[in-house]
C-alpha positions, 0 to 999 in steps of 0.5 A: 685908756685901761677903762675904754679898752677893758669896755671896748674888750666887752663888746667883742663876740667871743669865739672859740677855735679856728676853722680847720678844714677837714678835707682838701678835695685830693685825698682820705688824709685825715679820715679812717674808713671804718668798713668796707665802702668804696670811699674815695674822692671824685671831682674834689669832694669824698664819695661812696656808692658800695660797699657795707653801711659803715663810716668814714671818721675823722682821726681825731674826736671832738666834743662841742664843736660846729661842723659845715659841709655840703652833701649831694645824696642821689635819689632814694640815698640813705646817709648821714652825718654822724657826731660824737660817734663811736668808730661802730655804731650799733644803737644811734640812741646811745653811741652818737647823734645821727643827723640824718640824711635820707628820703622823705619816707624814710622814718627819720627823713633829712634834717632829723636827728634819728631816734629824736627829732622828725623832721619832715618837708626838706624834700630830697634833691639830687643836687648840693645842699648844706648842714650847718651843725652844732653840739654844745653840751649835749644840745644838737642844732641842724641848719639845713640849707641856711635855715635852722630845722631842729634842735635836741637836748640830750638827757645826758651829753655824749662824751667826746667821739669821732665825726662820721659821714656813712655810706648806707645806700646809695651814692653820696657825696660830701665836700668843704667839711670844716669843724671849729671848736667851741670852748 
């Protein structure tokens, strides 16, 4: 019986944390806005359209983690999903991975990870799309739309850092942001 168990344990994926949801769709509970835009929440989901390029962060900092959410940016939008991010960004090389999301003439259009990895083709929708992202020791995977676009391997993993979303031009939109952790 110990034996069929302990093989049977085997087979079993291993998985790390449990989901947490990081937005209830009624409040900023949870997040710090890290500047002057007009964060708030509209029609359950967490919306900016002035104010300075800044961040919105989570109160808590992760490190290997997988992150869900769905954004809708209006046309001509530039924003981003900031991970392992410093509260001020001043060098998205050095102080966080910035998956981008922007339009197609946009150096680092949607799906790309800036100052690493262009990603061209995802085309720019004014309607709700979705980011599946991974970092696990340093490696950063995007899955845009169900469909995995990129992948970087840092040279030298950042240390564990605030989850952002900007505001930088435009009007933006995030909702059903979840994070888990992998052990």
């Amino acid at each position: 019986m110990k034996i069929t168990l302990f093989f049977l344990m085997l087979a079993l994926p291993v998985f790390g944390g449990e989901w947490i949801d990081f937005f209830d769709g009624k409040s900023l509970q949870g997040w710090t806005n890290q500047g002057d835009a007009n964060w708030k929440v509209e029609d359950g989901s967490l919306t900016a359209d002035s104010g300075e390029i800044c961040l919105l962060t989570t109160d808590a900092k992760y490190e290997n983690y997988e992150l869900e959410a769905e954004f809708k940016a209006a046309l001509g939008t530039n924003s981003g999903v900031f991970l392992n991010t410093k509260a001020k960004v001043a060098d998205e090389a050095t102080d966080c991975y910035e998956v981008n999301i922007a339009p197609p003439s946009n150096p680092f259009p949607t799906g790309s990870i800036v100052k690493f990895v262009k990603v061209e083709g995802q085309g720019e929708k004014d309607q709700w799309r979705s980011y599946k992202l991974k970092v696990e020791r340093g490696t950063i995977t995007v899955i845009l739309d169900g469909k995995e676009i990129a992948k970087h391997t840092a040279a030298k993993p950042r240390p564990a850092g605030f989850i952002g979303l900007q505001k930088n031009k435009g009007k933006i939109a995030f909702r059903k942001i979840r994070v888990k952790k992998i052990e």
